[in-house]
N, C-alpha and C positions, 0 to 999 in steps of 0.2 A: 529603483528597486530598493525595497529599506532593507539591510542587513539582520539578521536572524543569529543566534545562537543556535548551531546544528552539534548532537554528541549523543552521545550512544546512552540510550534509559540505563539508569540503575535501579535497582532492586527495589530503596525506596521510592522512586518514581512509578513503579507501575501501578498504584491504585489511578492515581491523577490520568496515567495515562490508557487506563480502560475508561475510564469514564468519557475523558476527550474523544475518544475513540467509539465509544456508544453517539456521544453526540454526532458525530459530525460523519458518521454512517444513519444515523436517521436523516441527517440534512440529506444527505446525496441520494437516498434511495427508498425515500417515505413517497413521495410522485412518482405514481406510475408502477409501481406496486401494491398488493394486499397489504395493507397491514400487519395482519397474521401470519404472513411471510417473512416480513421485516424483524417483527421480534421474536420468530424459531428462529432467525440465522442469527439474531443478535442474540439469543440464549444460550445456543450454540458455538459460536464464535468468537463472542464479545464481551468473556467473562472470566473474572480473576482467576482462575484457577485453568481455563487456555491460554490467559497472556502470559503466566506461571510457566507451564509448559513450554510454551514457544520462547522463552527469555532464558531456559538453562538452556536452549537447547544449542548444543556450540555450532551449527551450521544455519543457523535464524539468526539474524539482530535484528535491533527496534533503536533508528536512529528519530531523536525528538528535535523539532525546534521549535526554540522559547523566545518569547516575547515578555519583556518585564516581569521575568521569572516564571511565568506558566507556561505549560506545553501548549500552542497551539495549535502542531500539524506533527505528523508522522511519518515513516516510513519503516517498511519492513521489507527486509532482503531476506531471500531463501540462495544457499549455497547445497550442489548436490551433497549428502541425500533428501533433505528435504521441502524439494523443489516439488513444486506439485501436478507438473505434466513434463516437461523437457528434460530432464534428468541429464544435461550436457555437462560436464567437468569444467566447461570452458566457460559455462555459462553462470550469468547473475539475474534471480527471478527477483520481481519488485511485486510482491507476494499482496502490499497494500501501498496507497501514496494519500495521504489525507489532508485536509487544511482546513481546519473550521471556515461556517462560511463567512462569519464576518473578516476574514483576514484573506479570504479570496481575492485573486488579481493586484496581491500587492507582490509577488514575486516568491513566496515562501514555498510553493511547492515545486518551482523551478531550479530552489538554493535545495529543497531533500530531494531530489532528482540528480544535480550536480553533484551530492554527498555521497550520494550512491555509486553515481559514475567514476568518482572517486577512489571511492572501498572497490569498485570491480577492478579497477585499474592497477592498484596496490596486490591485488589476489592474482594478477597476469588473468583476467579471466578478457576472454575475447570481446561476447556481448551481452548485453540486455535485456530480456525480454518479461514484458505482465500481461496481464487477461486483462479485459477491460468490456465490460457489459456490453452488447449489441447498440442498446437502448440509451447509453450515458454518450451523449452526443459532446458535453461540454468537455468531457475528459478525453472521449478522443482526437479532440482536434486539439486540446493540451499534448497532447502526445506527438500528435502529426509536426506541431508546430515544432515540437523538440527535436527530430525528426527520426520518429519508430514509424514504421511501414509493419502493415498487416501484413501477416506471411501463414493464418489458418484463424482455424475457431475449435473450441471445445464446450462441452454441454458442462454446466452450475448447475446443479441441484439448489434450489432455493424455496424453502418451504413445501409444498403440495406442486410444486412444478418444479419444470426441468429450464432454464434462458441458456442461451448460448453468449460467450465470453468472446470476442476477437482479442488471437493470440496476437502479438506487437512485441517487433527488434529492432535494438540497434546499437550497431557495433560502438566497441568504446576505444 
C-alpha cells in the first residue's frame, strides 16, 4: 500500500477539491444511471458554493488525500447535527469516501477510511456508519472487506427517481 498524504481541506483547497469530486462522482455513477440524473445530483451537490457550505459548517469535515501535491481521494464525516439519517451522538457518518479511479486498488481509500476511524476515535464516538447505493457492488464489498455489516436501507432521491442506499456500521 503506497502512503498518502491524509489532512483536512483548507479553504484554498476547495476549488481543486469540487472539481476532484465532480470527476470521480461521474467515474462511480455515470454506469447504470441517466445521465440527466448524474448532473441534477451533480448541480446539486457538487458545487462550489455546497462544498462552501458544508466546509464552515463545524460538524462536517472534508479530510483530502494527496498524491504529489494534488487531491486525489476524499472524505467527508458528518458529526450530529448534520448527519443525514442516524442522528446518533455516538455516531460518525462517512457522508462521502471517493478515489479517483486511476489511483483505485492502490490502498488510498482504505488510508481516508482509517483517517476517519481515527477522528471518530479522538471524538470518543462509538461507531461508523454511510449509505452506499444498492447497485455499487464494488463499494460494498470495499466496505464488507473493512468490515461494516448492513443493518437497513434508505430511499436517495437522485434526479427523476427515488434508489435506495444500504445503511452500513462499524464499531470503532
Amino acid at each position: 500500500m503506497k502512503p498518502v498524504d491524509i489532512q483536512e481541506v483548507t479553504a484554498n483547497e476547495l476549488e481543486e477539491l469540487v472539481l476532484m469530486a465532480r470527476k470521480s462522482f461521474l467515474e462511480a455513477f455515470t454506469a447504470g444511471n441517466k445521465i440527466e440524473n448524474v448532473y441534477a445530483y451533480l448541480d446539486e451537490a457538487f458545487t462550489p458554493a455546497q462544498f462552501e457550505k458544508e466546509f464552515i459548517n463545524p460538524c462536517s469535515k472534508f479530510f483530502v488525500a494527496k498524491s504529489e501535491g494534488k487531491i486525489i481521494g476524499y472524505t467527508k464525516v458528518n458529526q450530529v447535527p448534520s448527519q443525514t439519517d442516524i442522528h446518533d451522538e455516538e455516531s460518525l457518518e462517512i457522508a462521502r469516501l471517493y478515489v479517483l479511479e486511476v489511483y483505485k486498488g492502490q490502498g488510498f481509500g482504505k488510508q481516508l477510511l482509517d483517517y476517519a476511524f481515527d477522528f471518530a476515535r479522538k471524538n470518543s464516538l462509538k461507531y461508523v456508519w454511510l449509505g452506499v447505493w444498492e447497485h455499487n457492488k464494488h463499494a460494498i464489498q470495499f466496505y464488507e472487506k473493512q468490515g461494516f455489516k448492513k443493518f437497513g436501507t434508505h430511499p436517495f432521491p437522485f434526479g427523476d427517481e427515488v434508489q435506495t442506499d444500504w445503511l452500513m456500521k462499524k464499531d470503532t
